[in-house]
Backbone as CSV, one residue per row, in Angstrom:
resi,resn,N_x,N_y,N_z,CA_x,CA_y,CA_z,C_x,C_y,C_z
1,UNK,-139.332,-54.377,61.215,-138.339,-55.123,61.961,-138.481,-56.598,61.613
2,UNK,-137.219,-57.472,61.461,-137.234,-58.611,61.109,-136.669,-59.327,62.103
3,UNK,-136.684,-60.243,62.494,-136.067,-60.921,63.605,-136.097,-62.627,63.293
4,UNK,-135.044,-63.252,64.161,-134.816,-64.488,64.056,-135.085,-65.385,65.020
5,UNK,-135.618,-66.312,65.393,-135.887,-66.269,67.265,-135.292,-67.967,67.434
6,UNK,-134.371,-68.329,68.012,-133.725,-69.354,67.901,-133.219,-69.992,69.381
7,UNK,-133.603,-71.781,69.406,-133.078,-71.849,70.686,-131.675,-73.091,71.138
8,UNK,-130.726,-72.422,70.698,-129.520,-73.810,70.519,-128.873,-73.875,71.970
9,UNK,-127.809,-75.400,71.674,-126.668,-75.341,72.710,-125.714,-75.934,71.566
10,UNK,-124.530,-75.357,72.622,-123.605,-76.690,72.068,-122.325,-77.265,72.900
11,UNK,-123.292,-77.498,73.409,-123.241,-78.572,75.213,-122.958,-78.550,75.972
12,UNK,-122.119,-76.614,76.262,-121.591,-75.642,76.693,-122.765,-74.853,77.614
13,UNK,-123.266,-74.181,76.785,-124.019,-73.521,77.031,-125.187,-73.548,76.022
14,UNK,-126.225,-73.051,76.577,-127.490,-72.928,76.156,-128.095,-71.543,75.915
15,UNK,-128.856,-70.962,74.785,-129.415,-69.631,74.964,-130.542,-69.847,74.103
16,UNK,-131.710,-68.589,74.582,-132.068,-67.901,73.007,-131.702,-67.228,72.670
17,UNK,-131.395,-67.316,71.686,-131.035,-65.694,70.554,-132.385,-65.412,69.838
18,UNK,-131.930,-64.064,69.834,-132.776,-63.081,68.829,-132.271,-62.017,68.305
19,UNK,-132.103,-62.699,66.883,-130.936,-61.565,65.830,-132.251,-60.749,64.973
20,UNK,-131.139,-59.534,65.075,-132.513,-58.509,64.159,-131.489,-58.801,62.908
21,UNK,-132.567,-59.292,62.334,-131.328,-59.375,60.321,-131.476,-58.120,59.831
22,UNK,-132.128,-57.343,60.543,-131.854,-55.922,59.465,-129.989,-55.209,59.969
23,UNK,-130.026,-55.589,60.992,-128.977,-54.914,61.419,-128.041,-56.150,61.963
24,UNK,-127.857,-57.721,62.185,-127.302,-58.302,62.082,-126.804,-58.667,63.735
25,UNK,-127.800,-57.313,64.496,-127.426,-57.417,66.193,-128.139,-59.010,66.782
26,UNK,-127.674,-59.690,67.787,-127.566,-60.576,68.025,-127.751,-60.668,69.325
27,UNK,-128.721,-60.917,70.566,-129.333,-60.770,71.654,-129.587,-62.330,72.445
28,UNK,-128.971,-62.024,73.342,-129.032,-64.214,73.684,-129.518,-63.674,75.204
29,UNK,-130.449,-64.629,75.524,-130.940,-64.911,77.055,-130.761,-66.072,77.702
30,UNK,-130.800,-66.512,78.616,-130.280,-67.737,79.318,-131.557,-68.362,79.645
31,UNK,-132.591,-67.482,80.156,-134.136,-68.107,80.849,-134.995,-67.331,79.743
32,UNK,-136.197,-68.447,79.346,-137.288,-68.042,78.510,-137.792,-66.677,79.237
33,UNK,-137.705,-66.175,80.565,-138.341,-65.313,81.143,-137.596,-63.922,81.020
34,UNK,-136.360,-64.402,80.579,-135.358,-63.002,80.607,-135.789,-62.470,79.046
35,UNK,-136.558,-63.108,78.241,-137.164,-62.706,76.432,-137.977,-61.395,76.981
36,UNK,-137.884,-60.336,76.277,-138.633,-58.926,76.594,-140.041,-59.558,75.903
37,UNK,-141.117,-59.119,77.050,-142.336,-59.505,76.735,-142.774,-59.288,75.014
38,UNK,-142.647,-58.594,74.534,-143.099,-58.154,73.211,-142.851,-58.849,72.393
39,UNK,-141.723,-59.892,72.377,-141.600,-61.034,71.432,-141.270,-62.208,71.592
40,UNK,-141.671,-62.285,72.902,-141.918,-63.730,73.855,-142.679,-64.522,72.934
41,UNK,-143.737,-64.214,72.292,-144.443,-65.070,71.375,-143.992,-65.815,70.690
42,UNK,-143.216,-65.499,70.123,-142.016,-65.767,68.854,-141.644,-66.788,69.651
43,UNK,-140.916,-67.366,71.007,-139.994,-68.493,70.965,-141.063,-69.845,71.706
44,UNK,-142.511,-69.109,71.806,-142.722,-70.426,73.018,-143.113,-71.633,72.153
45,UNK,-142.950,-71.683,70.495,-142.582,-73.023,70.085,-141.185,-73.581,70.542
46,UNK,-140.385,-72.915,70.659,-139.195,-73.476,70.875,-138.882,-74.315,72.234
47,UNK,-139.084,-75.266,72.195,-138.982,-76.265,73.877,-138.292,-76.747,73.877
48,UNK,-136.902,-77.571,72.750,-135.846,-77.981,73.208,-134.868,-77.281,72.352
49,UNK,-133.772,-77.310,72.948,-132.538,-76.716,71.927,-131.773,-77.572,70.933
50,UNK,-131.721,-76.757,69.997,-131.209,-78.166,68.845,-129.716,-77.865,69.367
51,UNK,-129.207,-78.605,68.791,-127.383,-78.320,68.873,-126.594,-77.549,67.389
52,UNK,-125.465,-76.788,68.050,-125.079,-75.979,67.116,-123.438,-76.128,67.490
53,UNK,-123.263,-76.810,66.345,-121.585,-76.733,66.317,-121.127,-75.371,65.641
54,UNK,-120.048,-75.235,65.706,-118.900,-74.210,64.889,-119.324,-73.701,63.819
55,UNK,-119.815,-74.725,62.586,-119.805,-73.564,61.056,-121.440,-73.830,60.878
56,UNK,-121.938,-74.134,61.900,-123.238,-73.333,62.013,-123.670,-72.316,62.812
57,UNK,-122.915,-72.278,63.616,-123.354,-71.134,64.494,-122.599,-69.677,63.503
58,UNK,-121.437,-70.447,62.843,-121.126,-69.133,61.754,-121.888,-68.512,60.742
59,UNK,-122.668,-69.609,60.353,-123.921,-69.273,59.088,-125.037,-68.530,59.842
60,UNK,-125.341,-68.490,60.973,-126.671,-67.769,61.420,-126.120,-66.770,62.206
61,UNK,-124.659,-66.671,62.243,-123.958,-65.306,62.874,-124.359,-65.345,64.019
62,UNK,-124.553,-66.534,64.945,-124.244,-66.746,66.299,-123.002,-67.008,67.278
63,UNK,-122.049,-66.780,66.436,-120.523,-67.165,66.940,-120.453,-66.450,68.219
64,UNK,-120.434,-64.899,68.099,-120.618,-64.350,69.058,-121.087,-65.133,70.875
65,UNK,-121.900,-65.646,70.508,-122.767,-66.274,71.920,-121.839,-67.548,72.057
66,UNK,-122.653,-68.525,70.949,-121.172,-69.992,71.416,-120.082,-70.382,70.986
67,UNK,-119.726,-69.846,69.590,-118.155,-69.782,69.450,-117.552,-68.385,69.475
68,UNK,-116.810,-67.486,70.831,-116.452,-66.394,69.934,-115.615,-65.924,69.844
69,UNK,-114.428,-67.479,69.781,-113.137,-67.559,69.391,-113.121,-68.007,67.846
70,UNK,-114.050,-68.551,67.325,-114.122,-68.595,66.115,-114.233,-67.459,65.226
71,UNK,-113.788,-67.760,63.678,-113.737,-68.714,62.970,-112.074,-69.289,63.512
72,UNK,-112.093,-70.417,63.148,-110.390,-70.780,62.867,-109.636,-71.093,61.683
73,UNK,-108.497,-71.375,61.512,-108.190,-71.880,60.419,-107.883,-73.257,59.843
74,UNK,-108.216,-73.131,58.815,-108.377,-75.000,58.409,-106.680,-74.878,57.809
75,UNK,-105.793,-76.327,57.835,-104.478,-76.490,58.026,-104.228,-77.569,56.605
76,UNK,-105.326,-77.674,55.958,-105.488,-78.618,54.725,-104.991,-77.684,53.484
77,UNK,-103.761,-78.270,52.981,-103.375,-77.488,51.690,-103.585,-77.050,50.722
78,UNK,-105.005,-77.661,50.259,-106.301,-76.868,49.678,-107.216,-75.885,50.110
79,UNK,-106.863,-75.593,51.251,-107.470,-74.219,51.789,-107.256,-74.034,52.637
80,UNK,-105.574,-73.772,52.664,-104.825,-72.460,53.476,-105.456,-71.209,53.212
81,UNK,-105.521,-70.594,54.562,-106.485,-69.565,54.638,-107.287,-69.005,54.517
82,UNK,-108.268,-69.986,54.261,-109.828,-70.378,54.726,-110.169,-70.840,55.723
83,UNK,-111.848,-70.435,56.307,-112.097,-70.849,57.534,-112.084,-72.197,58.287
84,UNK,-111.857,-72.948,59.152,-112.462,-73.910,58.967,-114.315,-74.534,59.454
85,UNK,-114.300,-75.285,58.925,-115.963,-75.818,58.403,-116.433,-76.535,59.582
86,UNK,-115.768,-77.307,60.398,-115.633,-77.866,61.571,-117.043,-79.051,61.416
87,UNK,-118.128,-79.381,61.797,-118.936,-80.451,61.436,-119.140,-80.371,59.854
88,UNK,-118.939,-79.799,59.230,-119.455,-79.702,57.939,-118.081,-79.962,57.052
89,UNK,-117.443,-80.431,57.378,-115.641,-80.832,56.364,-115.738,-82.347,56.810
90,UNK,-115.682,-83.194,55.447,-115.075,-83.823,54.851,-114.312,-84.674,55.439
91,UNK,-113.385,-84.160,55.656,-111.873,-84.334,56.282,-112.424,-84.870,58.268
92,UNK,-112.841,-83.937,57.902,-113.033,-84.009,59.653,-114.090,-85.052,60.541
93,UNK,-114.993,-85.380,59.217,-115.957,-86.786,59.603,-115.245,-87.848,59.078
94,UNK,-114.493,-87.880,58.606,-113.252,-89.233,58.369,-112.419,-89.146,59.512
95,UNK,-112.099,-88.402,60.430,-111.401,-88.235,61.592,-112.453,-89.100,62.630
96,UNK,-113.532,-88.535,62.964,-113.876,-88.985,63.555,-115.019,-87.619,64.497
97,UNK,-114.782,-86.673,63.735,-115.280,-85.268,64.186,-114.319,-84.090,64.289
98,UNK,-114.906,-82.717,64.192,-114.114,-81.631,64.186,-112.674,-81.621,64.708
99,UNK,-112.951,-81.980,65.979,-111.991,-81.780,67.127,-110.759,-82.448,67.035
100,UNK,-111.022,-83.833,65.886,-109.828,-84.581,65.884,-109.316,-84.393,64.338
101,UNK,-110.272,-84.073,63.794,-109.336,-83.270,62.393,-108.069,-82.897,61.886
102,UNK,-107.220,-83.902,61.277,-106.161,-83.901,60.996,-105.262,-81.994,60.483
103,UNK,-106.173,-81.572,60.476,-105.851,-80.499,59.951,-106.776,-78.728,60.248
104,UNK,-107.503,-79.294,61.619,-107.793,-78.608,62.686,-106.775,-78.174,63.089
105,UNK,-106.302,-76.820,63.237,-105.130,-75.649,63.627,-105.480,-75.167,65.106
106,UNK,-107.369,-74.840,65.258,-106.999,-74.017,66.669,-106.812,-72.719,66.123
107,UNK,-106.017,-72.375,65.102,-105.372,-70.985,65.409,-106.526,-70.249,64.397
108,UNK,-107.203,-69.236,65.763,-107.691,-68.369,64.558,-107.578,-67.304,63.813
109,UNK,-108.608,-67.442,62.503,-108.336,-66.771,61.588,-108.315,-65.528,61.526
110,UNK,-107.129,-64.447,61.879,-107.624,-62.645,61.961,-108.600,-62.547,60.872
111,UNK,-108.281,-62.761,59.689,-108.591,-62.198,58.514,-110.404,-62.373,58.401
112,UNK,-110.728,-63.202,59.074,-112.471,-63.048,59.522,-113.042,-62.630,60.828
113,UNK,-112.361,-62.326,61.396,-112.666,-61.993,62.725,-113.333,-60.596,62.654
114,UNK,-112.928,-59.867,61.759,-114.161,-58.179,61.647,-115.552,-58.807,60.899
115,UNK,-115.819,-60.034,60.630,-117.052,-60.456,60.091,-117.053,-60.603,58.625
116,UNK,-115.869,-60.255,58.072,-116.318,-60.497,56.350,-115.796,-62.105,56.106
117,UNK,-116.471,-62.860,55.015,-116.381,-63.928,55.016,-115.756,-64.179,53.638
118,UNK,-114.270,-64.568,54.128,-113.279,-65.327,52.934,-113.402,-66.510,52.518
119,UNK,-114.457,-67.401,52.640,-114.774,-68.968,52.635,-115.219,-69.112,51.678
């Protein structure tokens, strides 16, 4: 068994997760005490939560827990119908951040929503 033991927010909410990468399942708790004793070990380095925007919580396949209306679609004419990248575009730290992204849609993407990644 392989596991991932992780403790984010993103300013919403707060969890740990613990994804088994063999199987890609994805397990979030709210209190260090709600962690099943057996791999409690694993998080008690973890004491503060880093922050996790949008196309990171997509790369460690945490969307589920804090985005899980994501992915969305990016509205930039170089990549119509691709995901969008949200802290990690370009475009969108010349805005001023994701949210004000000239070409932030909101609308999300069906075509990733069963998990395969068109990006």
């Amino acid at each position: 068994m392989s596991i991932d033991c992780r403790y984010f927010t993103n300013g919403k909410k707060t969890a740990y997760t613990l994804k088994h990468t063999d199987t890609g399942l994805v397990e979030e708790f709210a209190k260090f005490e709600d962690i099943p004793v057996e791999v409690r070990d694993y998080f008690k380095r973890l004491t503060e939560p880093k922050f996790c925007d949008p196309d990171i919580s997509h790369i460690l396949g945490l969307n589920s827990v804090f985005y899980p209306d994501w992915p969305k679609k990016c509205g930039h004419p170089d990549y119509q119908g691709k995901r969008c990248v949200a802290e990690s575009c370009k475009f969108a730290e010349k805005a001023g951040g994701w949210e004000k992204c000239p070409y932030f849609t909101g609308e999300r993407l069906e075509a990733l929503k069963d998990g395969s990644t068109a990006d």
